[in-house]
N, C-alpha and C positions, 0 to 999 in steps of 0.2 A: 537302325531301321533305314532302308535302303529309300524312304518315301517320306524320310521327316526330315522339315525344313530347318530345323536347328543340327542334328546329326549332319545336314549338307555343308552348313554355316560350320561347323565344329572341322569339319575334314574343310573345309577351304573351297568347296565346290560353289559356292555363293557367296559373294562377297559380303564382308559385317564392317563395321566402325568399332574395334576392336578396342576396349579399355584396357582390361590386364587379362592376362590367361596363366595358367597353373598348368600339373597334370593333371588333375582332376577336374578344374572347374572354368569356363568361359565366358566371360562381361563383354556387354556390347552395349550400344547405343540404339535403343528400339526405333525403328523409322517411323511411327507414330507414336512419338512422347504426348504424354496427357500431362507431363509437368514439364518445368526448364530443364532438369536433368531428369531422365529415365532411360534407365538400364537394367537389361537382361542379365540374368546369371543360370547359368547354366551348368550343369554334370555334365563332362564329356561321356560318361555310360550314359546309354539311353532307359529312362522307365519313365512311364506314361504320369504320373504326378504323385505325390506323396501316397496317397491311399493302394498303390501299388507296391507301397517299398516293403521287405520281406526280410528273416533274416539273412537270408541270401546274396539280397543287392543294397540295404540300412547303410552297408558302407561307402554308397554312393553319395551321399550327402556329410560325411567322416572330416572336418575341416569345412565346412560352408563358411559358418558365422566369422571365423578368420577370415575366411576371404571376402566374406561383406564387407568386413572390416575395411581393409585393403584397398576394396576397389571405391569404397567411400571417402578414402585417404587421396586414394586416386585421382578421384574428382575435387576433390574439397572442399565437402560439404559433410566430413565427420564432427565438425565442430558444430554447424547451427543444428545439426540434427536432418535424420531422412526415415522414411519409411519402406520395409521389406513389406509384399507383398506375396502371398502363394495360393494361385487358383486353382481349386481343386474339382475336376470335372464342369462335365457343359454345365449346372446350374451356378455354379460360382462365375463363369463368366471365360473359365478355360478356353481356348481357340486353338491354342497348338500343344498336343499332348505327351510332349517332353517335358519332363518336371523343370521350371524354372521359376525365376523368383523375380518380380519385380522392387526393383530400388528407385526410391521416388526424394527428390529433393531438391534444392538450390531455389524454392520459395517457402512460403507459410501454407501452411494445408489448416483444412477442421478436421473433426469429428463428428460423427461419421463422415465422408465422402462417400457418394455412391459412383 
């Protein structure tokens, strides 16, 4: 989509802090972390967040948890442990409506956090 700010980040049109990228899927470093490490992961296809995904576009997300993996190796914080997160529409807390996932780690978190 010619008007979404991760699709822009994806083609290079907006500059990112770039962790690992695939053909499928690209990690960056959010510009307002709410942990010591957090980062975005993203599909290079665009769809609006999981409750959009269809048989269609399901294999847009085909290889994710590998590449959590990865980009958690990346960082190095697959050993203490991190947290994936995925907002699903505005009452979940969604703000940019490209499916992506946040990875949250490199401190101690609770349960719940709001």
């Amino acid at each position: 989509m010619s008007d979404c700010i991760f699709c822009k980040i994806i083609n290079g049109e907006i500059p990112s802090n770039k962790v690992l990228e695939n053909d499928k899927f690209y990690a960056f470093h959010d510009i307002q972390p709410v942990k010591k490490v957090h980062v975005l992961i993203v599909p290079k296809n665009h769809v609006s967040n999981i409750a959009h995904l269809t048989e269609k576009n399901a294999d847009y997300v085909e290889g994710l948890l590998p590449f959590v993996r990865d980009v958690a190796k990346e960082l190095g914080i697959s050993k203490d442990g991190y947290r994936l997160i995925f907002n699903t529409g505005g009452k979940a807390g969604q703000t940019v409506f490209h499916m992506h996932a946040h990875l949250l780690g490199g401190e101690e978190m609770g349960w719940p956090e709001a």
